[in-house]
DRENTIFI-616440 format. One record per residue (C-alpha): residue number from 1; residue in one letter; x, y, z. Coordinates in nm, 3 decimals. Layout:
! DRENTIFI-616440
> i  aa  x  y  z
> NUM  A  X  Y  Z;
...
! end
This chain:
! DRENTIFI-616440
> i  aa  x  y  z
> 1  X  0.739  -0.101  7.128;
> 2  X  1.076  -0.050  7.029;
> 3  X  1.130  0.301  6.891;
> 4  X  1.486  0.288  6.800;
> 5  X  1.365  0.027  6.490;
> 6  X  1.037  0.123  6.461;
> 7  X  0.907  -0.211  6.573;
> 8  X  0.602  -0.318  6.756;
> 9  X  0.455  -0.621  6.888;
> 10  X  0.081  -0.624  7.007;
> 11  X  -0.139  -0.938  7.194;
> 12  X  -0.473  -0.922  7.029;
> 13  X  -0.572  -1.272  7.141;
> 14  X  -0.487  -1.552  7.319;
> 15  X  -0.636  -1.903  7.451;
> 16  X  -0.515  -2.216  7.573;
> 17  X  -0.326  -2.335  7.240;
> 18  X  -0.130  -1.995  7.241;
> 19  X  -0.125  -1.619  7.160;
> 20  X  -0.192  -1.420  6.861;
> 21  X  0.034  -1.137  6.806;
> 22  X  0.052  -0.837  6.552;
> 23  X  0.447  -0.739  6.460;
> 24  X  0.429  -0.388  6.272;
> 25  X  0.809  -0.309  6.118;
> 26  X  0.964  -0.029  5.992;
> 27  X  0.813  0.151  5.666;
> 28  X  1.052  0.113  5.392;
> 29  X  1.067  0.454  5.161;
> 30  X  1.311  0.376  5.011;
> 31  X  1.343  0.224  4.663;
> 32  X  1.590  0.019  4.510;
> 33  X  1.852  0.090  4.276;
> 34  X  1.831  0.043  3.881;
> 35  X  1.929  -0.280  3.728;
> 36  X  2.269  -0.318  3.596;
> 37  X  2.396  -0.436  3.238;
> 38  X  2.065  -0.465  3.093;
> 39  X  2.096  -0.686  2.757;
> 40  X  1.838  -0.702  2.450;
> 41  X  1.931  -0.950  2.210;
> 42  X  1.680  -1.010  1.949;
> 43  X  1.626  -1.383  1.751;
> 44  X  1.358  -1.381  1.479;
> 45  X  1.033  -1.287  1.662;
> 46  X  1.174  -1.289  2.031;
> 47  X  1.412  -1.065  2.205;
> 48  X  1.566  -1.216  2.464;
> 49  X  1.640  -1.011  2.773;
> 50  X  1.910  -0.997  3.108;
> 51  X  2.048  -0.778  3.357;
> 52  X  2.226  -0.759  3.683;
> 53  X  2.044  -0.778  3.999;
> 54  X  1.932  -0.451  4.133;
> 55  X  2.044  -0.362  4.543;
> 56  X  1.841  -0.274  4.800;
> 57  X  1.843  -0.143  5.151;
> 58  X  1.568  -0.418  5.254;
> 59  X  1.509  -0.677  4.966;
> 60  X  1.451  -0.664  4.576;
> 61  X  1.111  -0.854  4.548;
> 62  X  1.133  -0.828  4.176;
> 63  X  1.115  -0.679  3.837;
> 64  X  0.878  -0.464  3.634;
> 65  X  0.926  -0.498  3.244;
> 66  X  0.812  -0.250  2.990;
> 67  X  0.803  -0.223  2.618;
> 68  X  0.779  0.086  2.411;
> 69  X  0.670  0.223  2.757;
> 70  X  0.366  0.013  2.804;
> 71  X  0.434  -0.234  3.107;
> 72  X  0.402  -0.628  2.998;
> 73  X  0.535  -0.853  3.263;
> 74  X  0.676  -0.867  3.615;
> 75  X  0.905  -1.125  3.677;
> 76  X  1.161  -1.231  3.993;
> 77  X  1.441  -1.341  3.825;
> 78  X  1.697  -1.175  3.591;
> 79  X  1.617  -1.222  3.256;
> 80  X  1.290  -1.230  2.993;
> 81  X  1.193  -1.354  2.660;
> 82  X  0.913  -1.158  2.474;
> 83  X  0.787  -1.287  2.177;
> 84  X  0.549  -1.198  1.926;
> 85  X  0.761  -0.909  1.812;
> 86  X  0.699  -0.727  1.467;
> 87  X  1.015  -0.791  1.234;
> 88  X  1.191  -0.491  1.074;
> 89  X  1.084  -0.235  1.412;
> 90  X  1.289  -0.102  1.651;
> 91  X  1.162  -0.204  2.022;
> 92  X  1.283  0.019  2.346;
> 93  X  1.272  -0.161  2.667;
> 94  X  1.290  -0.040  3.035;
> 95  X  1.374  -0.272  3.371;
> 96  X  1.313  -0.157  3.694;
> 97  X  1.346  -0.319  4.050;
> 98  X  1.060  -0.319  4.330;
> 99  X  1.103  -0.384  4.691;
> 100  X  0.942  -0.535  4.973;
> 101  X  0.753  -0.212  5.051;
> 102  X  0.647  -0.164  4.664;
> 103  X  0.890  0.051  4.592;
> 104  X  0.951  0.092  4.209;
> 105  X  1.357  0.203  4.140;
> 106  X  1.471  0.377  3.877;
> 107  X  1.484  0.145  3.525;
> 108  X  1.755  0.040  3.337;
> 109  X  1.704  0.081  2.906;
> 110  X  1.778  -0.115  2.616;
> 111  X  1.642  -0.132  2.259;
> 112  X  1.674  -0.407  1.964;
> 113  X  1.624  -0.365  1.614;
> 114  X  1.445  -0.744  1.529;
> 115  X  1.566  -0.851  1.210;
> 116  X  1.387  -0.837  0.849;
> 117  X  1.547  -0.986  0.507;
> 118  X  1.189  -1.113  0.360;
> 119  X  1.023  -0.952  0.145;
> 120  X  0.692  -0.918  0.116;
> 121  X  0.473  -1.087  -0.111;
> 122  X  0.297  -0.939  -0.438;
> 123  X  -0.007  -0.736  -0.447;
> 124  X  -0.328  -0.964  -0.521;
> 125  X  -0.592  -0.920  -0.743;
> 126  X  -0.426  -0.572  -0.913;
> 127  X  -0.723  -0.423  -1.177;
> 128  X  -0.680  -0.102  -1.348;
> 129  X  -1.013  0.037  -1.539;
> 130  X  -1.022  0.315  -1.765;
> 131  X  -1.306  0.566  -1.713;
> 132  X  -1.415  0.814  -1.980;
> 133  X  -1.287  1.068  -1.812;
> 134  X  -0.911  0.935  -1.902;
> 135  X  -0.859  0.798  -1.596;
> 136  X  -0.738  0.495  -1.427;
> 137  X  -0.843  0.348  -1.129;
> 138  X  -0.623  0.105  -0.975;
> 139  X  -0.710  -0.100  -0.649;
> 140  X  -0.564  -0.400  -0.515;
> 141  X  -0.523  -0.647  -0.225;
> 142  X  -0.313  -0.620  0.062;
> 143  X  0.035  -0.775  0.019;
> 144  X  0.155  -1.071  0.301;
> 145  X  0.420  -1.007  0.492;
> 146  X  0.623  -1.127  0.792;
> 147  X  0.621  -0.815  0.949;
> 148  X  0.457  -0.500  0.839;
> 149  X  0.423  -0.353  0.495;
> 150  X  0.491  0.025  0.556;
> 151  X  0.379  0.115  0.180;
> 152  X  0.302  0.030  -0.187;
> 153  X  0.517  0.212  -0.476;
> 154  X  0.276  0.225  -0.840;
> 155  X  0.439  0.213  -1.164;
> 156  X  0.282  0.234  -1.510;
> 157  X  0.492  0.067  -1.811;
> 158  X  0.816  -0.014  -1.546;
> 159  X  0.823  0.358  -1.432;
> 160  X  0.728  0.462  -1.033;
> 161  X  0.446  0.716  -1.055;
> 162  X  0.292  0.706  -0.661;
> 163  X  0.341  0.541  -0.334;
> 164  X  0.072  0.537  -0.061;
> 165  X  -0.066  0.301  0.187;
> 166  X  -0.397  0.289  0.041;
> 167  X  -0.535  -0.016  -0.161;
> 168  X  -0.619  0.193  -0.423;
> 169  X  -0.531  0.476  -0.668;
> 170  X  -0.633  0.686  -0.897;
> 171  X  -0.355  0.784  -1.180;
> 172  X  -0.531  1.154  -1.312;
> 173  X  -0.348  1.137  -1.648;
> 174  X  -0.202  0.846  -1.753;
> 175  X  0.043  0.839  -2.062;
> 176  X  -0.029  0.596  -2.352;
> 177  X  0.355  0.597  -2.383;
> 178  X  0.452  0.453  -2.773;
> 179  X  0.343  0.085  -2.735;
> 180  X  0.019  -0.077  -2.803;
> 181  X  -0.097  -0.147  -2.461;
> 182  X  -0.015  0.042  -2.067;
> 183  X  0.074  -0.190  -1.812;
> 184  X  -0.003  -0.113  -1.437;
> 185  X  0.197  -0.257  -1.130;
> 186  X  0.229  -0.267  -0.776;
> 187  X  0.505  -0.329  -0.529;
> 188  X  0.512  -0.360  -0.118;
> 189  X  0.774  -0.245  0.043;
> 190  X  0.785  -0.357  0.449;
> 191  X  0.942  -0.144  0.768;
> 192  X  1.303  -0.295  0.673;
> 193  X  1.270  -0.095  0.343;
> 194  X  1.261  -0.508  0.136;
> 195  X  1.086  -0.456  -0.165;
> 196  X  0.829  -0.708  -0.291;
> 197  X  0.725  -0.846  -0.610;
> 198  X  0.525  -0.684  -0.862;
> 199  X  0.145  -0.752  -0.854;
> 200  X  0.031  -0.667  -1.221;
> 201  X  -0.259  -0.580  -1.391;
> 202  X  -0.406  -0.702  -1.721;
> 203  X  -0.256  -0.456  -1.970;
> 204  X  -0.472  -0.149  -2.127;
> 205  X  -0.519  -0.079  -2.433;
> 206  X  -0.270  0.240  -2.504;
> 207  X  -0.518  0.394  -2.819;
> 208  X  -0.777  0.416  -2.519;
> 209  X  -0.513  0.657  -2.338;
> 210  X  -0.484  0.877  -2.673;
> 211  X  -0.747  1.091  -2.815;
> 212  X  -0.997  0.997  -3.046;
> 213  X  -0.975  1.112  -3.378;
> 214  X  -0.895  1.031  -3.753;
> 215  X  -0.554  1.224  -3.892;
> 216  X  -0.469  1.254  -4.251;
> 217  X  -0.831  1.222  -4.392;
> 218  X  -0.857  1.288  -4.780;
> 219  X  -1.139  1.298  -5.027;
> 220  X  -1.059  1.179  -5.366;
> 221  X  -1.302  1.121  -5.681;
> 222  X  -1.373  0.823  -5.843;
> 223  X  -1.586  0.617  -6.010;
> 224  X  -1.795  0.327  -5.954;
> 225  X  -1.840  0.120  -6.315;
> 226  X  -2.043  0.458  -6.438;
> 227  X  -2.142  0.629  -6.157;
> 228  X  -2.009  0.884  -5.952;
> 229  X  -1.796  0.829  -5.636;
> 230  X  -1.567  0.933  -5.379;
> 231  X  -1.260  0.750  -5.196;
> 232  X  -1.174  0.857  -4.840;
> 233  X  -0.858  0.764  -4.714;
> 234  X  -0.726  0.815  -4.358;
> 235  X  -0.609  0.666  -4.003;
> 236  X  -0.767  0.627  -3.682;
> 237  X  -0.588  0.667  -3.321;
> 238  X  -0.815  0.339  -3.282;
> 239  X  -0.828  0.026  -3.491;
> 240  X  -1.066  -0.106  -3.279;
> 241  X  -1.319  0.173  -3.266;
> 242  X  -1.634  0.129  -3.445;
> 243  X  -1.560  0.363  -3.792;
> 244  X  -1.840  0.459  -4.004;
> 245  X  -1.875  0.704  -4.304;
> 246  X  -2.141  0.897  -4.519;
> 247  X  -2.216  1.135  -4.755;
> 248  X  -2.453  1.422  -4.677;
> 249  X  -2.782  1.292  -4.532;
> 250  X  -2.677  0.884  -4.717;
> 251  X  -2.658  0.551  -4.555;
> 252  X  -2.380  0.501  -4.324;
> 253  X  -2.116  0.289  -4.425;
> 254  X  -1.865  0.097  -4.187;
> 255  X  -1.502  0.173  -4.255;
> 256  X  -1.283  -0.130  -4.104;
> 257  X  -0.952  0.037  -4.028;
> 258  X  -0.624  -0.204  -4.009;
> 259  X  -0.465  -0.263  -3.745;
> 260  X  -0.198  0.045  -3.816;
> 261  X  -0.540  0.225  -3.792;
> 262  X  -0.533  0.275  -4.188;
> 263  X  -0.855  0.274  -4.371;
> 264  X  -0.993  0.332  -4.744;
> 265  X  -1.362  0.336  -4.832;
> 266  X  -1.523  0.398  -5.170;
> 267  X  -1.876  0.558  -5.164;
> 268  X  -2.145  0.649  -5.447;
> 269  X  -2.176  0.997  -5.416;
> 270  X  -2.292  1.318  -5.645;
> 271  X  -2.347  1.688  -5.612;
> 272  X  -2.181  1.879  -5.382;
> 273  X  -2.205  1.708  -5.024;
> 274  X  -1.995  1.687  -4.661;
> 275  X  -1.845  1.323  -4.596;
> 276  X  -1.888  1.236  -4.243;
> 277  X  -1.701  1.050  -4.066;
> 278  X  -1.807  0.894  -3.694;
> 279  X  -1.587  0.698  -3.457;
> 280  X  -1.696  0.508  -3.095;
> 281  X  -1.456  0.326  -2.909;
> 282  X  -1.519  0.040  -2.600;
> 283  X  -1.495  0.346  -2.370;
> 284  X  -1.820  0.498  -2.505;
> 285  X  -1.628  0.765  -2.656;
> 286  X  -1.763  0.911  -2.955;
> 287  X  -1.590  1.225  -3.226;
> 288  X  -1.763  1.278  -3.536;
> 289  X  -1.552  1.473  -3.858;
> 290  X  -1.688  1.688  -4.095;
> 291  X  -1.533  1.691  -4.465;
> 292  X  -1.619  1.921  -4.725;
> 293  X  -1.613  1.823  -5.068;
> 294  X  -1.560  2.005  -5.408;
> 295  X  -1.860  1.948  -5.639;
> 296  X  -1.858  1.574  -5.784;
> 297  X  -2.073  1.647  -6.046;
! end
């Protein structure tokens, strides 16, 4: 034993070919010191990193890596490349030395921001149905990107109305705006803030958005050859809703409205009797008016 170093030798066998001996050293406590001039430099998908050798009062045996605080690798030279890396994020790193006696030192820092100028691609598969509540429901598939789309921004007829990370939405009261048809879209928009293209929906019909009803109806009299008749004149917030008329408990009679909405039907009528008019739209929709008449006797 030598007490002075902390060293001791002990014979626990021998034979002819020789002895076999058990050296115990010194226990080393004591860690090493932190990396120097620790580098991140980031390439695409990689960031490639160095530093200066760390000291030590015995020997470094080498390196523990960790990203975002999670250990990934050990290495026992002075420098690392990690790929795999999410473009448009910010990674932190950490370095620290270990010793002979497993000593861990404290760890030198670094962070790279990986690059991101791509943006991604459009929204797939964008519908937008119209419920007859007067709502629409929007859903669509997730956009392709090279890193990580962060969000989607919604916009009905070029203007933004929602973001969200969802796949779907739900727009509560949607504007028919002055046109003839609504137009949904969707755009990603990654970590790096790169806006994608527009994923587009097939266009709505904007009379579907507006309520249904007939404006400026009016009841005139006329004639048919002899008989009595009235002509109803008017305009419907949909050309394309079925339109029918009648008087009092009569036939009903289809009244095809232009595509302004403007329509003019002549019915055989007498006595004194409501006019009737009934509209249904694709929606399932339906709004009946009630006219009252002067006596066309």
């Amino acid at each position: 034993n030598d007490p002075v170093a902390s060293i001791s030798i002990q014979d626990v066998a021998q034979d002819a070919t020789g002895a076999t001996l058990v050296v115990t050293g010194p226990r080393d406590v004591v860690p090493p010191n932190a990396p120097t001039a620790l580098t991140a430099v980031a390439s695409g998908t990689t960031a490639a990193l160095r530093w200066t050798a760390a000291t030590d009062d015995y020997e470094v045996d080498g390196y523990t890596i960790a990203r975002n605080g999670t250990a990934i690798a050990t290495t026992a030279g002075t420098d690392y490349v990690d790929a795999g890396l999410v473009p448009g994020t910010t990674v932190s790193y950490t370095v620290a030395a270990i010793d002979a006696g497993n000593n861990i030192g404290p760890a030198a820092t670094a962070s790279v921001v990986l690059p991101d100028t791509a943006a991604p691609a459009a929204p797939a598969a964008v519908t937008a149905k119209l419920t007859r509540d007067g709502k629409v429901h929007l859903a669509w598939t997730a956009a392709a990107d090279n890193g990580v789309v962060a969000f989607y921004r919604l916009f009905r007829n070029g203007r933004a109305i929602a973001t969200g990370t969802a796949l779907a939405y739900v727009d509560p009261a949607p504007k028919p705006g002055t046109g003839s048809t609504v137009v949904y879209a969707v755009k990603a928009i990654d970590l790096a803030g790169n806006i994608g293209a527009a994923g587009k929906a097939a266009a709505l019909r904007a009379p579907l958005l507006r309520p249904l009803a007939a404006t400026g109806l009016k009841v005139t009299r006329t004639k048919l050859g002899s008989r009595l008749a009235v002509r109803i004149t008017g305009k419907v917030s949909d050309a394309q809703a079925r339109c029918r008329l009648r008087i009092g408990a009569g036939a009903w009679t289809a009244c095809k409205a232009k595509q302004s909405g403007a329509f003019a039907v002549t019915l055989r009528a007498k006595g004194t009797t409501p006019v009737t008019l009934s509209l249904r739209n694709s929606l399932g929709r339906v709004k009946t008016q009630t006219l009252r008449v002067r006596s066309l006797t």
